[in-house]
C-alpha positions as a Markdown table, in Angstrom:
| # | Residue | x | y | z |
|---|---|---|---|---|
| 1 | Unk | 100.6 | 59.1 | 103.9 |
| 2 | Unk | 101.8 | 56.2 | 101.4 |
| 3 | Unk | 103.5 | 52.8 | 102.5 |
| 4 | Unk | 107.2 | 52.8 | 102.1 |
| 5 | Unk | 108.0 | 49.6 | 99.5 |
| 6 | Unk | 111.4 | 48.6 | 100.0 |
| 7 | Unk | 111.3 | 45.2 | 97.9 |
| 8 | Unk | 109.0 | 42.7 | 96.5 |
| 9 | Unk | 109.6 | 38.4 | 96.3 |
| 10 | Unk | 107.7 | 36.4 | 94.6 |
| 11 | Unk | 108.1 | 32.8 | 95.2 |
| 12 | Unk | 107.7 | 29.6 | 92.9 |
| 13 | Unk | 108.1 | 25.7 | 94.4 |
| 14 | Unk | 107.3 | 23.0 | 92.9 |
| 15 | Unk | 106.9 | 19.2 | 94.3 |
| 16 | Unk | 107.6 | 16.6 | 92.0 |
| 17 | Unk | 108.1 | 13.9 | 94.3 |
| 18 | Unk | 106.8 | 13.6 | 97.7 |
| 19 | Unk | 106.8 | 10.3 | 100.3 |
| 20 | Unk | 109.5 | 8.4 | 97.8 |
| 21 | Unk | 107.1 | 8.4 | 95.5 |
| 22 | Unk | 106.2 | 10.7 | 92.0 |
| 23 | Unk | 102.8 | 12.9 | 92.5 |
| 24 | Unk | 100.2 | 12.2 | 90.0 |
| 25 | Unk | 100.0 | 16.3 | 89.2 |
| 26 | Unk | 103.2 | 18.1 | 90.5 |
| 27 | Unk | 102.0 | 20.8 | 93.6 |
| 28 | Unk | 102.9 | 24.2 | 92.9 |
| 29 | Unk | 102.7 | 27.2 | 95.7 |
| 30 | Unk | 103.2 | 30.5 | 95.2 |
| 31 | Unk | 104.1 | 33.1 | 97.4 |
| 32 | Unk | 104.2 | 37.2 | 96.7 |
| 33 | Unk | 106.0 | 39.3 | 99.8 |
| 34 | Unk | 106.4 | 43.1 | 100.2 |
| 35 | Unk | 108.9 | 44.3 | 102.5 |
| 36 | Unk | 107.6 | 47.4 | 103.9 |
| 37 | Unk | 108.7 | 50.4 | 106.4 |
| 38 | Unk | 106.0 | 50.0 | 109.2 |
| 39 | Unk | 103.9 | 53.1 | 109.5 |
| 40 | Unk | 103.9 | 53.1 | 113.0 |
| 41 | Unk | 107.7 | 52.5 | 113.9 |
| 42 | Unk | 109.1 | 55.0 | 116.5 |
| 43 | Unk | 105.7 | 56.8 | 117.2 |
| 44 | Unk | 104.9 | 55.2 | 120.4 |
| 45 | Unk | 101.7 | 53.4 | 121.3 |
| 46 | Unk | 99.1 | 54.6 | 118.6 |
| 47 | Unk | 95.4 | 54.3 | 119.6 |
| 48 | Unk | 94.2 | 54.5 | 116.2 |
| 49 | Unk | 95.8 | 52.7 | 113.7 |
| 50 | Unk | 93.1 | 53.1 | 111.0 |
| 51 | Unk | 94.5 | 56.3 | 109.0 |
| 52 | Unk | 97.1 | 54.0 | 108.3 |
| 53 | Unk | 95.7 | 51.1 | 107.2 |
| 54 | Unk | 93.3 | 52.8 | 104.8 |
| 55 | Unk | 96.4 | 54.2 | 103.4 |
| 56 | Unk | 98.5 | 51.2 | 103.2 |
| 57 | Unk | 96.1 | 48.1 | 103.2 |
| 58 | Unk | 94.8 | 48.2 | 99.9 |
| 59 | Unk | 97.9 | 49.1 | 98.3 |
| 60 | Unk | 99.7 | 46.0 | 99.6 |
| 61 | Unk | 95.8 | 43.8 | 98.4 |
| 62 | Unk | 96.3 | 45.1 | 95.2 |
| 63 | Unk | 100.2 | 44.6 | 94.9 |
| 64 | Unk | 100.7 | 41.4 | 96.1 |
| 65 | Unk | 97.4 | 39.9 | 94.7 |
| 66 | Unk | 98.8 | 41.1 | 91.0 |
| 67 | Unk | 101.6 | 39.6 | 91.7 |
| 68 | Unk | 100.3 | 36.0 | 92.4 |
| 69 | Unk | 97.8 | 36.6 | 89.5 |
| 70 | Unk | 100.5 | 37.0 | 87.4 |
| 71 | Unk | 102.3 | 34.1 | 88.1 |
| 72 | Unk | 99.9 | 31.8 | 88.4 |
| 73 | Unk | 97.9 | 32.5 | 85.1 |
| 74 | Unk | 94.5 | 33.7 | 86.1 |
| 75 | Unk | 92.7 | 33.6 | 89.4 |
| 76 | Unk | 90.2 | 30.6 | 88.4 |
| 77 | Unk | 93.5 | 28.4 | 88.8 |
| 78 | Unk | 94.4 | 29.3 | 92.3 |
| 79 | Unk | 93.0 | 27.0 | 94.3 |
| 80 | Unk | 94.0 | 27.5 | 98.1 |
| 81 | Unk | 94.6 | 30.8 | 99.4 |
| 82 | Unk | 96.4 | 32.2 | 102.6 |
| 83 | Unk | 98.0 | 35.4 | 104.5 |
| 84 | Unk | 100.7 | 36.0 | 106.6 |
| 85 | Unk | 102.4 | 39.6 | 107.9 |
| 86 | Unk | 105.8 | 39.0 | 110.0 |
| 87 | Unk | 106.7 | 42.7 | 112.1 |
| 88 | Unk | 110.1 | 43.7 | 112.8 |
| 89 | Unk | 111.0 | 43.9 | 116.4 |
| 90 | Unk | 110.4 | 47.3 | 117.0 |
| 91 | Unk | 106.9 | 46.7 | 116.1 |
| 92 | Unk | 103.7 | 45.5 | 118.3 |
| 93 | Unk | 101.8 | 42.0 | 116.8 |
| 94 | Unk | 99.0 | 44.4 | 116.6 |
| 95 | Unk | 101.0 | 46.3 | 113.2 |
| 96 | Unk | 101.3 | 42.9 | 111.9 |
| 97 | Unk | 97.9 | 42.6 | 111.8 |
| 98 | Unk | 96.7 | 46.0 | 110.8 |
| 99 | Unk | 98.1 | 45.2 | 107.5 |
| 100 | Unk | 96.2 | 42.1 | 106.5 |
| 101 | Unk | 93.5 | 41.8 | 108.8 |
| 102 | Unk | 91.2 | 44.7 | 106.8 |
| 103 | Unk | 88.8 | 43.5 | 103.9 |
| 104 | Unk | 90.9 | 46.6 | 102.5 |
| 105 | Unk | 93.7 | 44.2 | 102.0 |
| 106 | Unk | 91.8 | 40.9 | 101.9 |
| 107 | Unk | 88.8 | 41.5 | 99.6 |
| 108 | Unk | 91.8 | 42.5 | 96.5 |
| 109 | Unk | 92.6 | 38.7 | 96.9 |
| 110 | Unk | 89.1 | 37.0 | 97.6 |
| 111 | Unk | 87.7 | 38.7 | 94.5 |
| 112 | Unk | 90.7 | 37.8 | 92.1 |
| 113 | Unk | 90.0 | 34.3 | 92.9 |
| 114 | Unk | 86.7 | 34.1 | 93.6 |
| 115 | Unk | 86.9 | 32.4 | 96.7 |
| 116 | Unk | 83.9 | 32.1 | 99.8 |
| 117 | Unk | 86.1 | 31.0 | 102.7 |
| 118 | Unk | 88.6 | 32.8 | 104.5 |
| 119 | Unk | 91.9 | 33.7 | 104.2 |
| 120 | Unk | 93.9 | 31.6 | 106.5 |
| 121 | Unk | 96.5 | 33.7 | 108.2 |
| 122 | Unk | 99.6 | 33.8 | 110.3 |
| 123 | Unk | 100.4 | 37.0 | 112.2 |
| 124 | Unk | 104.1 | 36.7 | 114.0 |
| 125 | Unk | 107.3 | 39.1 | 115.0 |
| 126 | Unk | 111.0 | 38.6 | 114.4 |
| 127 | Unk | 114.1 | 39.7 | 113.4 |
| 128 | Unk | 115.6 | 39.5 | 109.7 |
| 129 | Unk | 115.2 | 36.3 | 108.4 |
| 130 | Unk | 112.5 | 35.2 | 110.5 |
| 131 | Unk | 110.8 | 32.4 | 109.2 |
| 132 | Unk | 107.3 | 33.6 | 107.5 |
| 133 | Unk | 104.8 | 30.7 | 107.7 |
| 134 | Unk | 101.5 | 31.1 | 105.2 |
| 135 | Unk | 98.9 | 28.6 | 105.7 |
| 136 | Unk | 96.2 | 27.7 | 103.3 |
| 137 | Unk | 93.4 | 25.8 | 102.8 |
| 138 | Unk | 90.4 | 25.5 | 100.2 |
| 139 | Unk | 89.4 | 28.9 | 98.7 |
| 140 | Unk | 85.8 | 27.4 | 98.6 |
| 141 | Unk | 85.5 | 24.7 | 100.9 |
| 142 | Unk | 87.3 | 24.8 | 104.4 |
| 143 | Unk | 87.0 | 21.1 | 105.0 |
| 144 | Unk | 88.5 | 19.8 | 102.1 |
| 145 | Unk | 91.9 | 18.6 | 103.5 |
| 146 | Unk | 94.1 | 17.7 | 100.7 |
| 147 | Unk | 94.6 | 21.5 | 100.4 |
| 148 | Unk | 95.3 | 22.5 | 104.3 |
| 149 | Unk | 98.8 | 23.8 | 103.5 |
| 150 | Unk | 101.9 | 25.9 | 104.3 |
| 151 | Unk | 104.6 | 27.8 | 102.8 |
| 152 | Unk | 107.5 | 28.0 | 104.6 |
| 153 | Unk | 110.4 | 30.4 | 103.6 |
| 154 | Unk | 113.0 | 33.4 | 105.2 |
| 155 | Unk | 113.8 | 37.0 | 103.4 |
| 156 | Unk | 117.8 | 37.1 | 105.0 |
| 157 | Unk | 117.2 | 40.9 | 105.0 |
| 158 | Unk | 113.9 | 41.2 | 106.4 |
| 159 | Unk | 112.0 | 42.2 | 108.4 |
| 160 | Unk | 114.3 | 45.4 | 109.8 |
| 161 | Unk | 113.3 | 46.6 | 113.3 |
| 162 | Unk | 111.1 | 49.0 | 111.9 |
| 163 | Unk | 109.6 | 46.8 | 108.6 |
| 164 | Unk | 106.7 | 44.7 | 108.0 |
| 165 | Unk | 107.0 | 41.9 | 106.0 |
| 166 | Unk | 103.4 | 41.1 | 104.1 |
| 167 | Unk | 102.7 | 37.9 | 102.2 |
| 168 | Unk | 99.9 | 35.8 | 100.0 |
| 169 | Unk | 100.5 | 32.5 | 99.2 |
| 170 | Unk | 98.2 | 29.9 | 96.7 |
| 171 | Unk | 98.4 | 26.9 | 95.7 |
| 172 | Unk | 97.4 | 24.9 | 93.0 |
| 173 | Unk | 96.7 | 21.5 | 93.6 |
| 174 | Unk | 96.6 | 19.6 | 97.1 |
| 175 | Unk | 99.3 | 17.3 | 99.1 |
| 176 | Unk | 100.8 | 15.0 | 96.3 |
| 177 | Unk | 99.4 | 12.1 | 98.0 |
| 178 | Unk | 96.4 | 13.4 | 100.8 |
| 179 | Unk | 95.2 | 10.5 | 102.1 |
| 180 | Unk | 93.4 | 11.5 | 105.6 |
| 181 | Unk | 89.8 | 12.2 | 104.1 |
| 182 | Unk | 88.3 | 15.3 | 105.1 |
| 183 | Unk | 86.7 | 17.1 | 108.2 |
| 184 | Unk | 82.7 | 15.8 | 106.8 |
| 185 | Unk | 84.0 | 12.3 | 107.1 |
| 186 | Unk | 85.1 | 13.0 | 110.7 |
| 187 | Unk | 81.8 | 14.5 | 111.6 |
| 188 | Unk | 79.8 | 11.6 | 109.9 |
| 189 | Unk | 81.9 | 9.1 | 112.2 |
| 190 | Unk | 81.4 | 11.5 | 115.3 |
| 191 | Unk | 77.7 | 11.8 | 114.7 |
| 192 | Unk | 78.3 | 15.7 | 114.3 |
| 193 | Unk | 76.5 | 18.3 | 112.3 |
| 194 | Unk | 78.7 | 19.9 | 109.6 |
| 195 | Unk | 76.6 | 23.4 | 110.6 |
| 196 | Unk | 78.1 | 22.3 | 114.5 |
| 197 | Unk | 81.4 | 20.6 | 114.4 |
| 198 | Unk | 82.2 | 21.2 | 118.2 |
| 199 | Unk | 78.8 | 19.4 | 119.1 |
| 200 | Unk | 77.7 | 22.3 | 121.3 |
């Protein structure tokens, strides 16, 4: 079996300006998309969807992560990271999440940027021109809130009933002008461990 590519986006926005007022070092966030035919579509309820994610997973890791690579310059530069899958609405959630919820698709990315947290994600369903949400944060350090992030955007053709949309998004830089602190503050003022943020 091999994944059905119908397109590819990639995405480029830059903020020059945020709050009135001009950020020190412009934000840029990047986004790569593959619109794909969903494996599963029309086949009933599947018990196991593994064939096809080993197929298709590390396809779509390697795509997509060349694609932000590309734009970006080099993976050092990228510095938050995120995932998001969006199934038409002949698909299950579940298809959504086959795709991008597999080291097979995740690890392509993670190693190109050399990250050690993990890939924030957003699994959803919807028609064409859904909106696709990709939230990031840090690609090293998941407390550092200046980088807690989304890209928000549409494809007007896509998903189809029987697509999957699949996404990366990166950023480099934070919010223009972050000015909340971070989580380690918070759990200094709380009296919290950073190793047990819920206090339990």
């Amino acid at each position: 079996m091999t994944i059905e590519i119908r397109k590819t986006l990639l995405q480029i926005e830059t903020t020059l300006i945020e709050g009135g007022k001009a950020a020190p070092t412009p934000l840029k966030l990047y986004s790569a998309f593959a619109v794909v035919k969903n494996p599963w579509a029309g086949r009933g309820f599947i018990e196991d969807l593994k064939p096809e994610i080993h197929a298709a997973a590390p396809v779509l890791g390697e795509l997509l992560t060349g694609m932000i690579i590309d734009a970006v310059g080099s993976g050092e530069a990228v510095e938050a990271y995120g995932k998001a899958a969006v199934v038409g609405l002949s698909g299950e959630i579940e298809h959504a999440s086959a795709l991008i919820h597999t080291l097979r698709f995740g690890n392509h990315y993670r190693n190109a940027v050399g990250a050690k947290s993990y890939l924030a994600f957003c699994n959803t369903r919807g028609p064409a021109n859904a909106p696709i949400m990709i939230p990031l944060m840090d690609k090293n350090d998941e407390g550092r809130r200046s980088h807690y992030l989304t890209i928000q955007t549409a494809i007007p053709d896509a998903p189809a009933a029987d697509e999957i949309v699949v996404a990366l998004g990166a950023s480099v830089g934070g919010r223009p002008h972050h000015r909340i602190g971070d989580r380690y503050q918070d759990l200094k003022d709380l009296g919290q461990n950073v190793s047990n943020p819920a206090g339990i």
